[in-house]
Structure formats: C-alpha cells, structure tokens
MARZA-852457 format. One record per residue: x, z, y of N, C-alpha, C in turn; residue in three letters. Coordinates in steps of 0.02 Angstrom, whole numbers, plus 50000, padded with zeros to 5 digits. Each point is the difference from the previous one (the first is absolute). Layout:
<recs>
XZYXZYXZYALA;...
</recs>
This chain:
<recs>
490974919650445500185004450056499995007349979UNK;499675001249968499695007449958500605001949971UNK;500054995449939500765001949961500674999650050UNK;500194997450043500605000250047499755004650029UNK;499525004850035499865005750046500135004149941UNK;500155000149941499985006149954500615001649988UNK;500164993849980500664998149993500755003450048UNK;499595000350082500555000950047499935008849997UNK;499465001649981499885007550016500505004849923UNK;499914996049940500315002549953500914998750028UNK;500144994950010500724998550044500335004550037UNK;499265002350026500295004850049499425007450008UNK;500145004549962499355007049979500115003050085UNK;499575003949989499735000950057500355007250026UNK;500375004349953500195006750018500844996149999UNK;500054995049969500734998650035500174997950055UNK;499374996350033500114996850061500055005650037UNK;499555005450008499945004950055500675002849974UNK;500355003149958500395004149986500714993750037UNK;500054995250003500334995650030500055001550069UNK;499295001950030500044998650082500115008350005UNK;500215003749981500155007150002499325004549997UNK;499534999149954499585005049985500055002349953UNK;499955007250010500175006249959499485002949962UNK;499984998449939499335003849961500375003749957UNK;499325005249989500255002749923499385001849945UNK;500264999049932499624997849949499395006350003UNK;499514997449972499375005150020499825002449921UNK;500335003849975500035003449911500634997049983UNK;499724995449928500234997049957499764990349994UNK;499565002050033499684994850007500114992550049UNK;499944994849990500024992150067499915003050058UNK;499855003450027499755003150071500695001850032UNK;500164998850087500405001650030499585004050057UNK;500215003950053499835001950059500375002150046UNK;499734996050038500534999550092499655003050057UNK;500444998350046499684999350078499904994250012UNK;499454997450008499494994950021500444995150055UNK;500184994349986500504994350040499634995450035UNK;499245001449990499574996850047499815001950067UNK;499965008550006499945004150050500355007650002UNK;500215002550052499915005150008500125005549962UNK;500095002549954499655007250012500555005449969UNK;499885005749953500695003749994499725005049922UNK;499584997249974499765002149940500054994749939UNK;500274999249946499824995049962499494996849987UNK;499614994650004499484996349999499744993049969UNK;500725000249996500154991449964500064998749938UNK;499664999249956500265001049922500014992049967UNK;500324999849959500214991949957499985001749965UNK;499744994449953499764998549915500624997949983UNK;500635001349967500504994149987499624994949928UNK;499565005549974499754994049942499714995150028UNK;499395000750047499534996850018500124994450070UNK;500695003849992500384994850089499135001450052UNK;500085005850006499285000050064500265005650041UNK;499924999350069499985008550050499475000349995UNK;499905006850046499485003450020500105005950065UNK;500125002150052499945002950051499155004750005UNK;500025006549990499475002850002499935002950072UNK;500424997150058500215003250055499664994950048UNK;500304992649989499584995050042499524997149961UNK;499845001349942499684996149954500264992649968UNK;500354997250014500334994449997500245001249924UNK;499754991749960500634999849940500024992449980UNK;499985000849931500164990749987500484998949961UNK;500334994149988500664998449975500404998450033UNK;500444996949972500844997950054499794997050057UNK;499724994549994499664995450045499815002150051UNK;499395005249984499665001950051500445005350032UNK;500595005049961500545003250042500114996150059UNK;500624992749982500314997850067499334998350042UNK;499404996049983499625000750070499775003450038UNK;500085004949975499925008550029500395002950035UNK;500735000149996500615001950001500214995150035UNK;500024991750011500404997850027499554995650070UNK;499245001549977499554997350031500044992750002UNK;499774996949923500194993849984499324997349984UNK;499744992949985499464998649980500335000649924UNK;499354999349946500184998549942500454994849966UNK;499914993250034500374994549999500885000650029UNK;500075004050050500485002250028500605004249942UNK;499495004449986500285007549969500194995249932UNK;499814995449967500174997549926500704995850009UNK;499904996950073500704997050005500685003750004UNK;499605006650069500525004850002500545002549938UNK;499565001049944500255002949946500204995549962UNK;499824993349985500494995249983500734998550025UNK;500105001350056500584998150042500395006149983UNK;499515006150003500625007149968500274999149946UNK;499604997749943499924998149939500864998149999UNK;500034992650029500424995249980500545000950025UNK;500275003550058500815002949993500315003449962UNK;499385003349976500435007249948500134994849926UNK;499314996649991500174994549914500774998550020UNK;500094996050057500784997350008500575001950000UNK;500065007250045500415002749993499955003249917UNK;499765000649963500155005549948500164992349930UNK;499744994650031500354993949983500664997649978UNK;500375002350090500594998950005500425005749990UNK;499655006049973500345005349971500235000349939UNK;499464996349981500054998049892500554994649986UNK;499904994850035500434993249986500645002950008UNK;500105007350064500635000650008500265004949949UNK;499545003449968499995004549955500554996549944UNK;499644996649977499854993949930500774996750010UNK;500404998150059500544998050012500535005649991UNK;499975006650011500555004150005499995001749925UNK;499395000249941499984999149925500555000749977UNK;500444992450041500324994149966500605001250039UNK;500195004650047500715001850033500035007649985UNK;499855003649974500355006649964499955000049922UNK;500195004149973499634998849932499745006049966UNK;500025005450051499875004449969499094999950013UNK;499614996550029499304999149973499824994949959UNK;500504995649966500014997649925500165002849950UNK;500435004450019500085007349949499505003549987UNK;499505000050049499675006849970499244995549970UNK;500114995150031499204995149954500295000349926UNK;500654999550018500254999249885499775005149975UNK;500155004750034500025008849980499275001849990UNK;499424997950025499424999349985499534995149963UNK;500504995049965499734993749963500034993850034UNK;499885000550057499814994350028500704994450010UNK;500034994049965500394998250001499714990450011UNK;499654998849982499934992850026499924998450060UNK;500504994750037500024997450036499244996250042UNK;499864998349951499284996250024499435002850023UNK;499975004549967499525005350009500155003950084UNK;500835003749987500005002950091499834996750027UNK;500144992149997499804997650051499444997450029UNK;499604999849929499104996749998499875007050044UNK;500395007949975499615006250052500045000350072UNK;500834997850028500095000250038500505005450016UNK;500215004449943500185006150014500764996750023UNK;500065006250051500735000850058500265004649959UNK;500785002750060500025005849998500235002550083UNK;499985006450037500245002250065500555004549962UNK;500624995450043500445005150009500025005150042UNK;499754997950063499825002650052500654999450051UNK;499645002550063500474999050066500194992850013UNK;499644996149994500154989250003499354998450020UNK;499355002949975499234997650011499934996450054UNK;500315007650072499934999750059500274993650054UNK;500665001549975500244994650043499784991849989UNK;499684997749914499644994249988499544998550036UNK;499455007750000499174997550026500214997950067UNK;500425005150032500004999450067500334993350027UNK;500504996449964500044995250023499544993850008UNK;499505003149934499464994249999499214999350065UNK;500405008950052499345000650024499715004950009UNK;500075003349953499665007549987500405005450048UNK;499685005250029500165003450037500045006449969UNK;500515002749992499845009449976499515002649992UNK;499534999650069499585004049993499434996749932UNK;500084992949999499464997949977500205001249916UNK;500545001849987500415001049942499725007549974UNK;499865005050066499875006449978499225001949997UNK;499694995850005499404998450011499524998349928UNK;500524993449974499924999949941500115003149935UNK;500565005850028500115003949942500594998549968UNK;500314995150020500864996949981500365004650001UNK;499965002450065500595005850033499795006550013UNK;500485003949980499705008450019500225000250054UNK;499755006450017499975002450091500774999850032UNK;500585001349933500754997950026500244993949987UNK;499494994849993500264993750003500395000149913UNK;499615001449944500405000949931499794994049983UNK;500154997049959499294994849938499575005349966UNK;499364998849998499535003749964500254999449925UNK;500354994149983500044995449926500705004149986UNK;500455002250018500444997649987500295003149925UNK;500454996749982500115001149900499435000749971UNK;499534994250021499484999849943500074991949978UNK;499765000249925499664993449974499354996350048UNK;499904994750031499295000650033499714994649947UNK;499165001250015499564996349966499304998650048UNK;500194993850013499184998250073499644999049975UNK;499425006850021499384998049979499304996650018UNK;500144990649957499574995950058499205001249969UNK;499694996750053499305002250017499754992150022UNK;499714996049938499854994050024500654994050042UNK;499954998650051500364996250006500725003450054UNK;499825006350008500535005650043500475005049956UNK;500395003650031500055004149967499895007950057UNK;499515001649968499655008550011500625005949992UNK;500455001849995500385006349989500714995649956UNK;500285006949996500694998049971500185007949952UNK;500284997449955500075007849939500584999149979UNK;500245007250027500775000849992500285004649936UNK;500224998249965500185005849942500815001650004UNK;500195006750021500665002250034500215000449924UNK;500984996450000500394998449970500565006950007UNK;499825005150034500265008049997499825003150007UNK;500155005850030499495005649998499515001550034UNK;499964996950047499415000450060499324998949941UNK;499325002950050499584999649966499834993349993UNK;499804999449900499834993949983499644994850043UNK;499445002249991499334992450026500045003150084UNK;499754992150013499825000950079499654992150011UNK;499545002150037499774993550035499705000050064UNK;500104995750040499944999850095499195004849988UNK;500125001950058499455005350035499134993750010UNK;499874997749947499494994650007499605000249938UNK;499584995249995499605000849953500514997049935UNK;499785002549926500204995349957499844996749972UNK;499484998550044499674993949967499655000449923UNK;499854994149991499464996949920500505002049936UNK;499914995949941500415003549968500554994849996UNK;500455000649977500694997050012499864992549948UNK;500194992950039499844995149972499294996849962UNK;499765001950044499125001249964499934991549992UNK;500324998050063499574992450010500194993849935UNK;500575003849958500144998249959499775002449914UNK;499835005650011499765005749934499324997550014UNK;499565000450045499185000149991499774997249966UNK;500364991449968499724996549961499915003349920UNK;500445003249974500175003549944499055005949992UNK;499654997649939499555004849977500455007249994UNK;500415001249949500415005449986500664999550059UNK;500075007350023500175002050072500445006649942UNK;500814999650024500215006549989500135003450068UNK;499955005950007500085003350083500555005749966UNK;500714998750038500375005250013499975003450060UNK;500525004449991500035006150062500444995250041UNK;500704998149993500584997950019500304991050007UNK;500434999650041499974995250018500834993649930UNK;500235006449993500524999049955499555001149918UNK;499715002950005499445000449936499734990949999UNK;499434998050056499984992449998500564996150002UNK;500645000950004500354993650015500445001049918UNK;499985003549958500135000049933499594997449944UNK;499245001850015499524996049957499954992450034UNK;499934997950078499954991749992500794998849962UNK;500655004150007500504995849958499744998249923UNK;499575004849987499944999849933499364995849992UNK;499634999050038499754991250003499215005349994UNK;499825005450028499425002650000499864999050100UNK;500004994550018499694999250053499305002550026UNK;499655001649964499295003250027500275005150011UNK;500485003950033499955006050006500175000250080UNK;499575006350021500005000850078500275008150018UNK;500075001350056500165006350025499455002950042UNK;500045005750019499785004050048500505002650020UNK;500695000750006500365002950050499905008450001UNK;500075001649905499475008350032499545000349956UNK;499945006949983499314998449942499165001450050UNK;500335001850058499304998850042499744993650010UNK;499664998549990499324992350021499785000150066UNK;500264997650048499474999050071499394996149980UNK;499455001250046499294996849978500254994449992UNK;500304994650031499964993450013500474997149915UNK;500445003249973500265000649939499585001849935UNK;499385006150003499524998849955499544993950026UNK;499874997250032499424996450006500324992649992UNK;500594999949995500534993949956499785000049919UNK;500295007250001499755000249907499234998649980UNK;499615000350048499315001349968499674993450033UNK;500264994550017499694994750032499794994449930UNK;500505000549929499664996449950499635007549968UNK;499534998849974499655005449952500074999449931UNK;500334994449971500094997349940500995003250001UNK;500135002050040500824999849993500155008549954UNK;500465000449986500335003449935500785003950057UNK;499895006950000500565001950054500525003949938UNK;500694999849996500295002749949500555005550072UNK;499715004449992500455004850050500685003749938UNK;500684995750043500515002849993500355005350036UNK;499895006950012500275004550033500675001749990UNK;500165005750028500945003649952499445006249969UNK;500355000349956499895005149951500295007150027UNK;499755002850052500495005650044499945006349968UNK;500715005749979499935004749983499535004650013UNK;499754997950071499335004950061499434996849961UNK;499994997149979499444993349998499544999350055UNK;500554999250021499434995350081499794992150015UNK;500484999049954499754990849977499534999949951UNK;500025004849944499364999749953499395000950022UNK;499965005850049499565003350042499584992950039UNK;500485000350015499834992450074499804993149958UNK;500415000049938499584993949961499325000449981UNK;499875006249975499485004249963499324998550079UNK;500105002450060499534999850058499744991650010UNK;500834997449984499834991450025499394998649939UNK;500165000449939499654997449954499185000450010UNK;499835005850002499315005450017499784994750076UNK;500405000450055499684994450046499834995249993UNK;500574995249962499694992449986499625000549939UNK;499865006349941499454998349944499485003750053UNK;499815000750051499594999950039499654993250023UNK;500414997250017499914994150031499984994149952UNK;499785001349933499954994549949500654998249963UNK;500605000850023500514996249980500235004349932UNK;500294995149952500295000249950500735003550028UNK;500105006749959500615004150048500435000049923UNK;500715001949988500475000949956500485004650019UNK;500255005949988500635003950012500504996849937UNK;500484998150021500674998749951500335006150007UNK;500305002749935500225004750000500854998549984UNK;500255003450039500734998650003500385006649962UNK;500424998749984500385009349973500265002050060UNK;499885007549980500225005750046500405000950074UNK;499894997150047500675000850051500144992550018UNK;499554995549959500064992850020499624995150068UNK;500134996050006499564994950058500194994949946UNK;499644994350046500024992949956501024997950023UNK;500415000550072500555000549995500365001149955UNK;499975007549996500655002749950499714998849916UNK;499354997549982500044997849966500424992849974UNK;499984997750020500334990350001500595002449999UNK;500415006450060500695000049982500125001049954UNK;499585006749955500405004349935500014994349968UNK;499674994349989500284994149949499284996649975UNK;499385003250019499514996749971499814992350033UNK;499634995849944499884992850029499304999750002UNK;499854994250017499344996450020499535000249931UNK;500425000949950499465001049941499995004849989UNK;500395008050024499855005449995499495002550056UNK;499774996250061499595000850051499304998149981UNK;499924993049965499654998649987499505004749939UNK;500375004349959499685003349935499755006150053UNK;500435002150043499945004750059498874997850013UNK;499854995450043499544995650019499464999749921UNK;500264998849970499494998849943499795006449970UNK;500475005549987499715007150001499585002050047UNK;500184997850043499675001650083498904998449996UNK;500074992849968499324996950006499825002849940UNK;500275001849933499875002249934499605007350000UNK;499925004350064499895007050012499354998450034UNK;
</recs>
C-alpha cells in the first residue's frame, strides 16, 4: 500500500496538481520553493509555500500542510481513503487520453513523410526501434477532430495541454516521443521539424527517467541529455542508456540513479560551445559521487552530443573506446 501511495504522488507532484487547478505561485530564489495565496483559506498576502523537491505544502497563515493527499482532503473535504481514489480517477483520463494521442501520433508517422525525413536526417533509421519507442509525428490541425470524435471535449483538450488558447496543436511539425512511466505514459516530447522552438513537452511533470523500467536492470547506466541522443545508441545496441529530458535531474530521477549503490553512471552530455552541458555534467557527477555512485564523464569533441556524433559517421566501436576512456580516468 506504501509503495502504490508513493507511487500515485510521484504520478502526480504536488505543484503540478495545484498549478493544474489554477494556482499561481512564484519561485522563492533559485531554489524548490514556490509561494502563493493560500487555496485553503482566505487571505491576500502570500502564505502558502511548496517544496517541489519534497512534494510537501506548508501555509504559515492557517498553519495547515502535508502532501498531495492530505491537499485534496483539505481542499476537497475528503477522508483519506476518499482523496486516494479521487486522484486515481484524475490520474486515469489524462494516462488515456495522452494514450490515444500517441497511437494517433505513431499513425500519421506513416501518412506524411516528411517526419521520416527528418528521423533519417538525425540517424534514426530502424524501423523496429521507432516503433519499440513509439515515436509519431503531428502534422497538426487533424489531432482535434480524432480525439473529439472519440469523446474528448475541447475544453478537456486545452486542459491537457494539446491545444493552445486558439485551438492550435501544441505538437504541431514536431517528431513526437511518449514518455512512458511504468505501465502509462506521463508526458509527450515534441522535437519541431522547423523553425518553431525546438523541445516542448505538455505543461506536466516529466516524469522518471526515460525507459527506466527497462535500463534499471543494467549495473552500467549511460544518461544523456536528449531523446534523439538515446534512440541512436539503443540503434547501436547500447541499450542501458536512459534520458533525463534535460540536463536537469528532478529528485525522483536522482533517486532512480542512486537506488543500486554498486551501479557505474557514464554521463553523456553535448559538448556545448557555453559549456553548459559540461558544467551540468560536471554538478551531476559531484551529486551522485556524493551519494556513493561510481560517476564517468565521456568526453565527446567540441560542439558534439552523442546524436551528431553517430551521424558524422562514428560506430558502436568508436562509442565504445569513447566508454572505456571514460572508466580508464
């Protein structure tokens, strides 16, 4: 019962839910901390502050805090038993719909071709593989009239983050890639095929790290930034490798990495002219050789990711000497 109550609260963090039901915080420094007007009572001063690390409130106004849980019984005036179902039942429309967003995704792939064009254009070229990912593509302007025949109502479309406020596709001319979460899928990651800005993913959490339930078994763990970065090394038959979506780590993503203490992390960043991937590899490392773990930076040349590496022409035995320099330091 313990692990499924943990389980539903990581599913669903606690500054997304409120930021869902229209509460307005704002970040308190630099730091996990948000601060609002208090949604429990009253009042016209900020009072309400959230841990996003720690998924906890706190109200210094009514005194009231807790976790998710104890939010809706507070908020919706639920028993505890009540409030777990409540949030199960929220839970499971959104898994479905963003379900029947992917499958429909994953079908339009295969009726344009210009998002088979651009997987070539980035390496990605086996068949087996898109489809072991799942990756779609949105043309956009078609989403709508599908969901809705299946059910879905606009609003519940703009709700989820599908549709912008003029009824657009959030997706549209992107590659998509669903990112599942155990037996759901948690978010959806769009990488735009023109000029619009690159990455995007629904207004939600992003979840664990990408394909974990499949990587965890693996002692040696490679962690890229990118999602086209992992889908070039499993072509190249390096399956232990996972994402973060980002060279940021949400807690629930370090505490993935640090759950074996015997495991070996080989962080693949991009090699950025700013060096903000070195930077950010360099912080990850220092955290988890905190936390016991065997850490590795692979060093890529100048201006590289693990992607545009595989395109310029390198192979699986040039990755691999990559990895063995890596543990040799």
């Amino acid at each position: 019962m313990g692990e499924d109550l943990e389980r539903l609260k990581q599913r669903i963090p606690l500054l997304e839910y409120l930021q869902r039901h229209h509460w307005r915080g704002y970040r308190v420094d630099a730091g996990p901390e948000f601060a609002g007007l208090c949604p429990l009572h009253e009042n016209t001063h900020p009072s309400f502050y959230v841990n996003a690390r720690k998924n906890l409130f706190y109200c210094h106004g009514c005194g009231r805090g807790g976790d998710l849980i104890r939010f809706v019984e507070l908020s919706r005036h639920l028993s505890f038993r009540e409030s777990v179902v409540y949030l199960q039942e929220e839970l499971a429309p959104t898994a479905q719909l963003l379900a029947h967003t992917a499958a429909f995704y994953q079908l339009e792939l295969h009726r344009y071709p210009e998002g088979v064009q651009y997987l070539a254009e980035r390496g990605v070229h086996d068949a087996r593989l898109i489809e072991e990912l799942g990756i779609g593509y949105a043309r956009g302007g078609n989403l709508r009239p599908h969901l809705q025949a299946l059910g879905y109502s606009l609003e519940r479309l703009l709700e989820a983050g599908l549709m912008g406020p003029q009824g657009v596709d959030t997706f549209c001319h992107r590659v998509i890639f669903p990112c599942r979460q155990q037996d759901h899928i948690g978010n959806l990651y769009g990488r735009s095929i023109s000029h619009a800005f690159p990455h995007r993913l629904l207004p939600r959490s992003k979840g664990g790290l990408f394909a974990w339930e499949s990587v965890r078994q693996f002692r040696d763990i490679i962690l890229v930034e990118g999602l086209f970065d992992l889908a070039v090394l499993w072509q190249a038959g390096f399956r232990n490798t996972t994402c973060a979506i980002g060279t940021h780590l949400t807690p629930a993503q370090l505490a993935q990495l640090r759950e074996n203490p015997d495991r070996c992390v080989y962080i693949a960043f991009d090699q950025d002219q700013n060096q903000a991937g070195q930077n950010a590899a360099y912080d990850l490392l220092q955290c988890l050789d905190k936390a016991g773990l065997n850490v590795r930076l692979v060093e890529l040349s100048a201006g590289q990711d693990p992607n545009s590496y595989f395109t310029s022409g390198a192979t699986a035995q040039d990755f691999a000497h990559l990895l063995q320099e890596a543990a040799s330091r």
